[in-house]
VOBA-1610 file (N, C-alpha, C; in pm, whole numbers, padded with zeros to 5 digits, always signed):
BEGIN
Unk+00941+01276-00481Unk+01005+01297-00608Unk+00903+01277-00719Unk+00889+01381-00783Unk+00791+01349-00895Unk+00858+01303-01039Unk+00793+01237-01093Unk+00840+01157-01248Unk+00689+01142-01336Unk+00816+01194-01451Unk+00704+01193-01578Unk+00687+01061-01630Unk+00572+01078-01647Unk+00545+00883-01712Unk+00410+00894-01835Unk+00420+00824-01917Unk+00324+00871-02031Unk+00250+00777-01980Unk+00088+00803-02006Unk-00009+00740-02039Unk-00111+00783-02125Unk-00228+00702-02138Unk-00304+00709-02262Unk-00359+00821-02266Unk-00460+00882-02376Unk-00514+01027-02406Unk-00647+00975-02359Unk-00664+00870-02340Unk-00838+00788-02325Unk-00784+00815-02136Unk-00709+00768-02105Unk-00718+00754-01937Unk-00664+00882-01864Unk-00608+01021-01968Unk-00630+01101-01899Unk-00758+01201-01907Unk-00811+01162-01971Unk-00931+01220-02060Unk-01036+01174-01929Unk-01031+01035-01894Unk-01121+00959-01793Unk-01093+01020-01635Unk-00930+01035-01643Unk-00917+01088-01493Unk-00957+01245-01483Unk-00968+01319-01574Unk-00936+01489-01626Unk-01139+01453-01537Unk-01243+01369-01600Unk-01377+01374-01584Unk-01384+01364-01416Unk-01325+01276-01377Unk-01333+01229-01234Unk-01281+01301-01164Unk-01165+01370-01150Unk-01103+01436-01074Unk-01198+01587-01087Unk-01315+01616-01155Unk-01387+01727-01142Unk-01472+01693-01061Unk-01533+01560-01079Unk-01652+01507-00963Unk-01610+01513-00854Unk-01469+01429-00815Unk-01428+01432-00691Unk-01338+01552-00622Unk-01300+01636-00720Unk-01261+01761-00681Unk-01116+01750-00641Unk-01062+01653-00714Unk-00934+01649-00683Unk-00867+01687-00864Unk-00723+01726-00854Unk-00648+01815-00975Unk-00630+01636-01045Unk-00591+01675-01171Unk-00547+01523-01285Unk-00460+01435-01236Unk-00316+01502-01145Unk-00241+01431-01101Unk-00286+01346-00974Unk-00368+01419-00872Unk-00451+01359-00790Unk-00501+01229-00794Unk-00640+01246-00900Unk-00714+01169-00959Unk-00622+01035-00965Unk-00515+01024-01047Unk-00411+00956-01103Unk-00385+00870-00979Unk-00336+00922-00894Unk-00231+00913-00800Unk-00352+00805-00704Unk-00506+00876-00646Unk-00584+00838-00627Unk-00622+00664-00674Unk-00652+00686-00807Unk-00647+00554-00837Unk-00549+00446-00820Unk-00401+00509-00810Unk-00284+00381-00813Unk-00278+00320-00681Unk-00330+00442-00587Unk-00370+00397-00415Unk-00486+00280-00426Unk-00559+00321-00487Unk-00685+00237-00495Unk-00646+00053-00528Unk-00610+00083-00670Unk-00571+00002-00769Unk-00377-00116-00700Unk-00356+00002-00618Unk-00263-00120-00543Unk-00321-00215-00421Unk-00414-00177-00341Unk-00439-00184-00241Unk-00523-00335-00244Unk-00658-00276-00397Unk-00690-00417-00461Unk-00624-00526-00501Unk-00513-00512-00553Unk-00463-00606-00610Unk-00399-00669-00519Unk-00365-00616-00338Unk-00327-00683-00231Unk-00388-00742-00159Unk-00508-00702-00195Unk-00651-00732-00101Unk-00728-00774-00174Unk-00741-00892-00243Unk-00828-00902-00373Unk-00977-00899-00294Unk-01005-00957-00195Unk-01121-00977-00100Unk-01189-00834-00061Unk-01094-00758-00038Unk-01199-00625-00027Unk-01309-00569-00098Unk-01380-00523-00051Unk-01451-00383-00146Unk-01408-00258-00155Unk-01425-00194-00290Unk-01374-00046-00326Unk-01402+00008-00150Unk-01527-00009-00118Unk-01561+00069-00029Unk-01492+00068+00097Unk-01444-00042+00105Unk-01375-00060+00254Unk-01246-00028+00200Unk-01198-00020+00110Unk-01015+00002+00078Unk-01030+00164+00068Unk-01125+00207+00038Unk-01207+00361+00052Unk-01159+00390+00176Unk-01288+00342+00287Unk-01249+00373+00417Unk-01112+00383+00457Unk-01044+00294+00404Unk-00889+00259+00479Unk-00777+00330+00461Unk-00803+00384+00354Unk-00751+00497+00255Unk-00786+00681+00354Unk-00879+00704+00371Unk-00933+00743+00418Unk-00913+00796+00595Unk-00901+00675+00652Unk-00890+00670+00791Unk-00720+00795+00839Unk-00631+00726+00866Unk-00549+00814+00838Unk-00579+00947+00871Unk-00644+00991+00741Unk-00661+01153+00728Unk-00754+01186+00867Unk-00854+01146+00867Unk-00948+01114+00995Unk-00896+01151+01120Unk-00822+01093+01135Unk-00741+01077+01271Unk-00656+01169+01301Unk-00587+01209+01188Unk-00508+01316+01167Unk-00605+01434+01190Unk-00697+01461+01112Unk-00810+01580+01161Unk-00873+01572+01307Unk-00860+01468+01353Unk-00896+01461+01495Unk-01075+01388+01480Unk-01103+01353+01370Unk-01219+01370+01368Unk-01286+01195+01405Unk-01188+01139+01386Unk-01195+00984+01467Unk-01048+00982+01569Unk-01142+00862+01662Unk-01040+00784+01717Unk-00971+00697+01697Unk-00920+00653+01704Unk-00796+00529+01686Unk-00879+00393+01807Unk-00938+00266+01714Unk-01022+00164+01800Unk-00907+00103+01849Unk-00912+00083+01992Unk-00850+00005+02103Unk-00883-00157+02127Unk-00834-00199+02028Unk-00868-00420+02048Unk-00855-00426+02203Unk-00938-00515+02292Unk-00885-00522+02420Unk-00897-00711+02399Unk-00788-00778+02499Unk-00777-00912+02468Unk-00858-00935+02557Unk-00978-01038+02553Unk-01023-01065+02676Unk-01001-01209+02685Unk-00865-01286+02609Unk-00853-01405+02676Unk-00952-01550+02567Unk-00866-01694+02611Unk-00940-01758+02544Unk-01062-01827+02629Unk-01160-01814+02632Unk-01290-01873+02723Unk-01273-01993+02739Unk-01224-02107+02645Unk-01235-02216+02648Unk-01109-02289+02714Unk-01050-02190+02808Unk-00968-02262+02906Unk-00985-02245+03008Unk-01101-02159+03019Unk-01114-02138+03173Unk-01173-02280+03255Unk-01092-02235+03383Unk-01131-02325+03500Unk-01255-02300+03558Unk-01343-02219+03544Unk-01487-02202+03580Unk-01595-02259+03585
//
């Protein structure tokens, strides 16, 4: 569902620049950042770059172009009877 929402003439002016670099349309750009900009504010510990990747992955997988990493448990060592 799309909704109109005002914002500033300075921050569409900023997204209108970026969304040419990154080749995505104004609403994109927009939309782009609120992904970004939520993700941080959940993850204060991350980097752009890894909330990037994560963002990212998904599509990846979907293109076939990664795999999906398999955790395998191998157990706690420090109980073994050995």
């Amino acid at each position: 569902m799309a909704a109109a929402v005002r914002i500033s003439e300075e921050l569409v002016n900023e997204a209108r620049k970026s969304s040419r670099i990154d080749h995505r349309s104004l609403a994109g750009q927009i939309e782009h950042w609120a992904r970004v900009g939520k993700r941080a504010e959940e993850n204060p510990d991350l980097t752009y770059s890894l909330i990037k990747d994560i963002l990212i992955g998904p599509e990846e997988l979907e293109r076939g172009e990664k795999t999906e990493y398999a955790f395998v448990w191998l157990g706690d060592s420090s109980h073994d009877d050995h």
